[in-house]
Structure formats: C-alpha cells, structure tokens
C-alpha positions as CSV (number, residue, x, y, z in Angstrom):
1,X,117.6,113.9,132.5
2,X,114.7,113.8,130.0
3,X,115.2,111.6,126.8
4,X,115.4,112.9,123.7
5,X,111.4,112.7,121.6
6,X,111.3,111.3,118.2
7,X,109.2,111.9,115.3
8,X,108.0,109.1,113.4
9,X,106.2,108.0,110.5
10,X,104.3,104.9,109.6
11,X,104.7,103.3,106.0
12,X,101.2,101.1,105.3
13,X,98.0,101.6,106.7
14,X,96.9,98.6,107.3
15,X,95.8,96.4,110.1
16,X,99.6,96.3,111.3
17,X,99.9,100.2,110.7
18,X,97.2,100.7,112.7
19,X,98.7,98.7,115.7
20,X,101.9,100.2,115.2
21,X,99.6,103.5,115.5
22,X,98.1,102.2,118.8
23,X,101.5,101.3,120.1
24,X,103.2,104.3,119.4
25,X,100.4,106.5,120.9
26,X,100.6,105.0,123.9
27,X,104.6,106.1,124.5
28,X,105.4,109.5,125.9
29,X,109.2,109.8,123.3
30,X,107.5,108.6,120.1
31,X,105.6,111.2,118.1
32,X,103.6,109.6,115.2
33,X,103.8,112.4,112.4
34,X,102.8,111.3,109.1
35,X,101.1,108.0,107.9
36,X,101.9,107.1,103.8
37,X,100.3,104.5,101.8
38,X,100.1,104.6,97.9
39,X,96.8,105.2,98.2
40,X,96.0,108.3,99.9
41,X,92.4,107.6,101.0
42,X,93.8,104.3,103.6
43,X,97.1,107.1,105.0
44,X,93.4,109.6,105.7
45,X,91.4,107.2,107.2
46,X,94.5,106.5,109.7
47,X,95.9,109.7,109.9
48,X,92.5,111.1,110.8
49,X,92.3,108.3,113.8
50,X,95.5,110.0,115.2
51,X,96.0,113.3,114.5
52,X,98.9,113.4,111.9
53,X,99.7,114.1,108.5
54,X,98.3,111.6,105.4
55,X,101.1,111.0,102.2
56,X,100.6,108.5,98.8
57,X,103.9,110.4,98.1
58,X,106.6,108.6,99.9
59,X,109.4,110.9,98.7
60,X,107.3,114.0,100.1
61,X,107.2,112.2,103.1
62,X,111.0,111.5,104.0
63,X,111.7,115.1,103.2
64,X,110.2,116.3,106.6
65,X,112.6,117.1,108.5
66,X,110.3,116.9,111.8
67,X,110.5,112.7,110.9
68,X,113.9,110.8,112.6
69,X,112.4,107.6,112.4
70,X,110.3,105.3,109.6
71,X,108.2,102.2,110.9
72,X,107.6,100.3,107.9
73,X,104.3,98.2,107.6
74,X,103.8,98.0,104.5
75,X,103.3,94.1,102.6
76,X,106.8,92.0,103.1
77,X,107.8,92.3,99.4
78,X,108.3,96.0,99.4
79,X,110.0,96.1,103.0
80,X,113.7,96.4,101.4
81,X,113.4,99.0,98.6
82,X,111.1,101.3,101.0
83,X,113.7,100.7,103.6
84,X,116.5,101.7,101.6
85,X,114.5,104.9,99.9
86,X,114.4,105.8,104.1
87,X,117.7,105.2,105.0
88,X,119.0,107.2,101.6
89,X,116.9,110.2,103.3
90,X,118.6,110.1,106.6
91,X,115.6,107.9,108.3
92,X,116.2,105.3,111.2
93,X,114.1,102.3,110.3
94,X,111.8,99.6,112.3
95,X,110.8,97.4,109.9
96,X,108.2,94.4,110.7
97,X,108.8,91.1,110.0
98,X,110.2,89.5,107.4
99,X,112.9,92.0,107.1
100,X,112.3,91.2,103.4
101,X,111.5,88.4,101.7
102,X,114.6,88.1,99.1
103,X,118.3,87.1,101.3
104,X,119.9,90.4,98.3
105,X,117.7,93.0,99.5
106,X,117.8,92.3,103.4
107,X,122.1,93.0,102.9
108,X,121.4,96.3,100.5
109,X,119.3,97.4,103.4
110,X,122.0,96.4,106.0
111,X,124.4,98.2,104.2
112,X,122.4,101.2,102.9
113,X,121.8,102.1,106.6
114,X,125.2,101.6,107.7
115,X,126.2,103.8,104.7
116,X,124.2,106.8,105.6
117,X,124.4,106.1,109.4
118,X,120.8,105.1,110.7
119,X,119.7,102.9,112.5
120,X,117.8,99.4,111.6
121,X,115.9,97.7,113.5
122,X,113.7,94.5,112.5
123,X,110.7,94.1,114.5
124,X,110.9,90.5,116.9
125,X,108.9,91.9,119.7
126,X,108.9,88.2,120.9
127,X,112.8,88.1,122.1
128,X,111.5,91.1,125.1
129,X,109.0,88.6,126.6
130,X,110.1,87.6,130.3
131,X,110.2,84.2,130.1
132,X,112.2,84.0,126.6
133,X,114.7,86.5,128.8
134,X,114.6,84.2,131.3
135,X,115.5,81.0,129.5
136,X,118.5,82.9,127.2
137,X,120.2,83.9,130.9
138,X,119.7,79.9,132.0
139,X,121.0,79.2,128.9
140,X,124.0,81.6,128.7
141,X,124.6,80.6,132.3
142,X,125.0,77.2,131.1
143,X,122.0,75.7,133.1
144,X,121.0,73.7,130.7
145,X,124.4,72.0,129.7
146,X,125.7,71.6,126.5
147,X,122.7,72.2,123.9
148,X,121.7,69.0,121.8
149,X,118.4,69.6,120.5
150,X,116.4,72.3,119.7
151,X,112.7,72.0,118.4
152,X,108.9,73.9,117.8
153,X,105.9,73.9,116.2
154,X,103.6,76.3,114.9
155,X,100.4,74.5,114.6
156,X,98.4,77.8,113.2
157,X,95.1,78.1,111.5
158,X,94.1,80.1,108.6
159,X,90.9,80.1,106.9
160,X,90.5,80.4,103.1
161,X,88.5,84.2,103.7
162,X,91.9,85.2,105.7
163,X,94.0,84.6,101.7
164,X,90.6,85.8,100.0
165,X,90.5,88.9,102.1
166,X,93.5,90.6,100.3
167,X,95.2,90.2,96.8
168,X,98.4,89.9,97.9
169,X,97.9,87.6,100.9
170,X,99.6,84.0,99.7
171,X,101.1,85.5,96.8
172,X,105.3,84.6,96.7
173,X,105.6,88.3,95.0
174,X,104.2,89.9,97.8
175,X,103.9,87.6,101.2
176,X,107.1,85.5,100.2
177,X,106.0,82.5,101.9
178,X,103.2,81.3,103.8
179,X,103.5,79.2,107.1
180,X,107.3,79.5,107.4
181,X,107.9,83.4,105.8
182,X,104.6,84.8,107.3
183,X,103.4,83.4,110.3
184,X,106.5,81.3,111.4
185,X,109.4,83.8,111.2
186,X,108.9,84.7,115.1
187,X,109.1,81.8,116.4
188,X,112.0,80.5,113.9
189,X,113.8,83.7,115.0
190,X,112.9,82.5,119.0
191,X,114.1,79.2,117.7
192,X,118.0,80.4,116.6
193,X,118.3,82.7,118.8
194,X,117.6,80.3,122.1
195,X,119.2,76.8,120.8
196,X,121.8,78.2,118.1
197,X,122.6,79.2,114.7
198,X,121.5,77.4,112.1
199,X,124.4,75.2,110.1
200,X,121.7,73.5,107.4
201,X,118.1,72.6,106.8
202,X,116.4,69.6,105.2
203,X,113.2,70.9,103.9
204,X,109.7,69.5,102.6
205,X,107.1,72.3,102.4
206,X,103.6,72.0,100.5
207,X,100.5,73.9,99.9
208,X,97.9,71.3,101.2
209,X,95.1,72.9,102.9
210,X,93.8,75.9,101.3
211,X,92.8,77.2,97.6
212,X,94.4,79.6,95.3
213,X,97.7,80.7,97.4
214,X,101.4,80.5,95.8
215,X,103.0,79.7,99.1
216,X,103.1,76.7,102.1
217,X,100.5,76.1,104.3
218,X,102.6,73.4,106.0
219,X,106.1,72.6,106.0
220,X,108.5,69.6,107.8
221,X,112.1,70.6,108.5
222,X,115.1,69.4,109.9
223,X,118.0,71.0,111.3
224,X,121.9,71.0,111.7
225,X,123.6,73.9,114.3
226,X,126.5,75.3,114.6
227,X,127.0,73.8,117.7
228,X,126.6,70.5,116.7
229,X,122.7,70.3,117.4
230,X,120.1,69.0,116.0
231,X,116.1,69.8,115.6
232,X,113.1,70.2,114.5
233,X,110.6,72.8,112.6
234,X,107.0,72.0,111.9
235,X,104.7,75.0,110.4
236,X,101.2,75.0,109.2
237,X,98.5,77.1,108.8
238,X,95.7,73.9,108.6
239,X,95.5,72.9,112.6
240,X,91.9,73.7,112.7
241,X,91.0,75.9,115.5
242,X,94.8,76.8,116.2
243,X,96.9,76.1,118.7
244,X,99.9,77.7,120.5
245,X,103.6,77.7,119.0
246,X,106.0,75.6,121.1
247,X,109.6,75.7,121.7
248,X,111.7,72.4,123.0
249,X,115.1,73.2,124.1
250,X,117.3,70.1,124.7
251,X,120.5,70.1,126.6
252,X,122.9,67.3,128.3
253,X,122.1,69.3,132.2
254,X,118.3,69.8,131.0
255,X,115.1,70.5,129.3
256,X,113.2,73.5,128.6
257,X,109.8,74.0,126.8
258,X,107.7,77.6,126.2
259,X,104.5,77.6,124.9
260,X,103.3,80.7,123.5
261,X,106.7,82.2,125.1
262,X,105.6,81.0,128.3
263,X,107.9,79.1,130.6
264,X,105.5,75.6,131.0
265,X,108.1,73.8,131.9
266,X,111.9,73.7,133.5
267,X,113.9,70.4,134.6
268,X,117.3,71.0,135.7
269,X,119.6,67.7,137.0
270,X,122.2,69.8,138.8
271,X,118.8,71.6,140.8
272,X,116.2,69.2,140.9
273,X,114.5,71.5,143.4
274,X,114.2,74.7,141.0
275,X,112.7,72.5,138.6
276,X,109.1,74.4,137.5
277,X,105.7,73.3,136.2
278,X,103.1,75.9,134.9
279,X,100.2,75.6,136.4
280,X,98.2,76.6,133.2
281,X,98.1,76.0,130.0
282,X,97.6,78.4,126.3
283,X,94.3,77.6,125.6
284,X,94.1,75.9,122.1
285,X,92.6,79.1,120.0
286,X,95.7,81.0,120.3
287,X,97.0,79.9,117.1
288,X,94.3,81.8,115.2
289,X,95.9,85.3,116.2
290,X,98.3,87.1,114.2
291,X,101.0,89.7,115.9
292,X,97.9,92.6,114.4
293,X,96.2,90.9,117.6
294,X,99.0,90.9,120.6
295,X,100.7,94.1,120.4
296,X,101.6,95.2,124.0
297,X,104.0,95.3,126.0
298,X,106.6,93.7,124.4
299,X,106.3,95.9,121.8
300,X,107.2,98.9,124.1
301,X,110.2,97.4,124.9
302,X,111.9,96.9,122.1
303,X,110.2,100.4,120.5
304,X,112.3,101.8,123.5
305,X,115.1,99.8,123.0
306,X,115.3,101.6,119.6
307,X,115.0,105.0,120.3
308,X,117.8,104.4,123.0
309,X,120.1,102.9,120.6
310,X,119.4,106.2,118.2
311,X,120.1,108.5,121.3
312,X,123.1,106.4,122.6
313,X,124.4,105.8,119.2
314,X,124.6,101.7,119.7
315,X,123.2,98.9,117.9
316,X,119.5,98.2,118.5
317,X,119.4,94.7,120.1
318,X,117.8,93.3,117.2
319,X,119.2,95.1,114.5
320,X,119.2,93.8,111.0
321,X,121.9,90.9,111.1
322,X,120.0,89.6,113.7
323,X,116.6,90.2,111.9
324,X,118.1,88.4,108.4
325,X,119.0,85.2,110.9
326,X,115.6,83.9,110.8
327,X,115.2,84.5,107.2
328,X,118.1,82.8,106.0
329,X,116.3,80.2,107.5
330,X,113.4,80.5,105.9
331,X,114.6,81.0,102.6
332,X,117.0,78.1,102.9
333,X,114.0,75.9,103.4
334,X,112.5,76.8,100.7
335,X,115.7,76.4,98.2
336,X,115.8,73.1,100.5
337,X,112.1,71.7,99.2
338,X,112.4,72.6,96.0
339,X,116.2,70.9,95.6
340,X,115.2,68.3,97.6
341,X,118.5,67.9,99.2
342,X,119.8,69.7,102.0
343,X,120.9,73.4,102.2
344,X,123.8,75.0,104.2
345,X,122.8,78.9,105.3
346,X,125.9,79.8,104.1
347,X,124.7,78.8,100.5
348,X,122.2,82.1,100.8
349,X,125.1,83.9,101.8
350,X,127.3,83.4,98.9
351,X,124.6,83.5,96.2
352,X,122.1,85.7,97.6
C-alpha cells in the first residue's frame, strides 16, 4: 500500500533551511510547499531554488490548507512561540535543535501540540546513526553490565568571522548558549540517552576564546545519573582546527567509546572474542562542521520516522520530552556556573 504524501513548509531560510530543503527534496512522501522568513527577499531566493511558494507572513502561511507539516529553522530563540503559532493552526512540527532555548517555552510547546493533536518532533538526526543503534541494543541487552560512567567531549572550533558573520550568532537572546546550547546539544542528547538520565550537574562555563559573544565557548561539567553514575562533559568551540566529539560509555561488564558516532571501539569481559577495534580514525578537522554540513542519511530516517508517526498516529521517536532531555541539561549547567553549586534537573522542572 502507498504511504500517505505530506505537504510541508520550512520556517527560516537560512543555511539550515536550505538543508532541510535539500533533504526534503530528495524524499518521494515529503512535498516542500511554502518557505517563510520575516524577510520576504531570503523565503524568494529559496523558494525560487525549489519550486514553491515564498511568505514574510507567517499567519498566511499556516492557513494553507495543502501544508500538514511545519519544519522550523529559524534562530533557537524563536523556536517555541513559532512552534506554538503552528501547532494552534493544526501543523505537525520538526523543529531543529535546541527545541528552544528557555526550559517554560519547550513545555508550552509540548502541551500546545498535545492540545490541538499534532505531532512534535525535535530534530536529533544523531540517535538514527547505526552504530549509536548498535550500542543502545548492547546496552539494553545488558552487554555492557551495570552502567558506571558515562563521558564526551566536544573539542570544536569556531573562528571569530563564524560570530561576526550574523548578528544573532553568540547572542543569549537569540543562540541561548554557545558551546553547550549550540554546538553541544547532539552530542549531550547522545550522552543521556546512551549512559542515562541526568540526576545533577556541577558546572563551570566561560567565554575564553573569542570576542564580542554573550555565551560559552568552553565549559567543564560534571555529572550525577539516575542510575547512580557518574561522568563527564567537556565543550568548547577553541580546539583549533577541530576535532571529533567522543562518547565514553563505562560499565562493570565493559567499555564503549564512539567517535563522531562511530563504533572505534568495543571491550566486552563476558566475549572477549567480539571485542572490536576500528581500523580508522575521524580525521581531526571534523570538528569544524556544523549539522548545515552533514545532513544525509540520518536525516531521512528520522524525517520518515515522523511522517509515520503522523500516519500511524504514534509518538515520533524523538518527540519533544525526549528533545527537552538534553536541554534541561544544558540549561541546568548554566544555572550551575552561575550558582556555583550544583543543580538537580529537577530544579528546571519545578521553576521553569
């Protein structure tokens, strides 16, 4: 039986706009319909690349009826009220990463698309990769034993003409954040989602490496499970060229470690024999790119995920409590440096 074709429309017109353009025009269900941004000659410029329909009127937009679903591009502070104005017009919703950047408006747009009915999905393209799939089985399967420490690093590189190149980059109104809200969130969600919850964070975060920005361009953290756990986070945007993100995953019948989402390593003491080396290794630029640069496959899968979970009315399978895990985190952190103490996740959840 055929699946069901969607219309879409893409908020933002940007470099991640455009991907999401790419993306979407290479799937047979999608249909990319409309492009907005507030201002009209950007939604032209990328509504003329493919063939659709250019709004600075976002109300005008949502009243079409030929438009199911909104993917929303746009900068990370306007994520939840544009998310909210979609679901109040009947819209499902992909939204990239961050979610939002304030802990309040990530739950209005939980609820506001639970109250009309739509779908939310957050975009964290990263969990499809095969090799994170592959070491959430081992560890469901208990492989790994009892989980005892969970730790990555994101040692990124930003130059000062990537915070020049647009007002709002850096900016805590607009980007929320900088290492840790920005370029971190993936691999903080990867993080949770592989070795645990998160119980608490002890946080140090500083601007150190780059002029005129509001947010962190490195930040230290330490963290408490659920499950009794413990880790680390280290974020920067200083490790001059860039180098790949890597994930450290601890437990009492063996170790993990991805790099880039790559399986480089397995060590199981119940199997010694299926223990497994990479042969290669990221090269050390990779930590220049942004998610504008690796769109792919990944994408695809969860875009499809999506639209099944709209046509088999279920939850997407990262769906926006799982998309506000990873920034509780973040924003914890940041209550975390500024306090100087530690911060319990479940402090964001009672005071927003």
């Amino acid at each position: 039986m055929a699946k069901k074709r969607f219309g879409i429309a893409i908020i933002g017109a940007g470099m991640i706009g455009f991907k999401h353009a790419q993306v979407l025009s290479s799937m047979q269900r999608p249909q990319l319909v409309a492009i907005y941004d507030h201002r009209i000659e950007n939604a032209q410029r990328l509504a003329e690349q493919f063939d659709c329909d250019a709004y600075s009127d976002l109300e005008q937009l949502l009243k079409r009826e030929d438009i199911q679903i909104v993917s929303i591009c746009s900068p990370s502070g306007l994520h939840g009220q544009q998310a909210i104005l979609c679901a109040n017009a009947g819209k499902h919703i992909l939204v990239e990463k961050p979610m939002d950047i304030r802990w309040e408006q990530a739950q209005q747009m939980i609820a506001a698309c639970h109250h009309n009915q739509v779908k939310l999905g957050v975009i964290s393209q990263h969990r499809f990769h095969p090799d994170i799939i592959k070491a959430k089985t081992m560890i469901n399967q208990g492989q790994l034993g009892k989980i005892i420490a969970g730790n990555a690093s994101i040692n990124w590189y930003r130059n000062q003409e990537y915070y020049d190149s647009a007002s709002w980059r850096g900016t805590k109104r607009w980007d929320g954040g900088g290492a840790l809200m920005n370029q971190g969130i993936h691999t903080i969600d990867l993080l949770q989602y592989l070795a645990g919850p998160v119980n608490s964070v002890y946080a140090q975060c500083r601007t150190a490496g780059h002029d005129r920005i509001e947010v962190e361009d490195v930040a230290a953290i330490t963290l408490q499970y659920n499950n009794g756990a413990i880790g680390t986070l280290f974020a920067t945007t200083c490790a001059y060229p860039g180098y790949h993100t890597r994930i450290e995953l601890i437990g009492t019948k063996g170790t993990i470690i991805l790099e880039n989402n790559k399986l480089q390593c397995i060590h199981l003491s119940d199997d010694p024999a299926s223990s497994y080396i990479s042969p290669t290794s990221p090269s050390s630029n990779q930590g220049q790119l942004g998610p504008e640069d690796t769109m792919g496959e990944t994408h695809i899968d969860q875009l499809e995920d999506f639209l099944d979970a709209i046509e088999l009315d279920r939850e997407p399978a990262v769906n926006g409590e799982e998309g506000a895990k990873p920034l509780g985190i973040v924003i914890a952190s940041y209550l975390s440096s500024d306090a100087g103490r530690p911060v319990q996740i479940r402090e964001i959840w009672n005071n927003g």
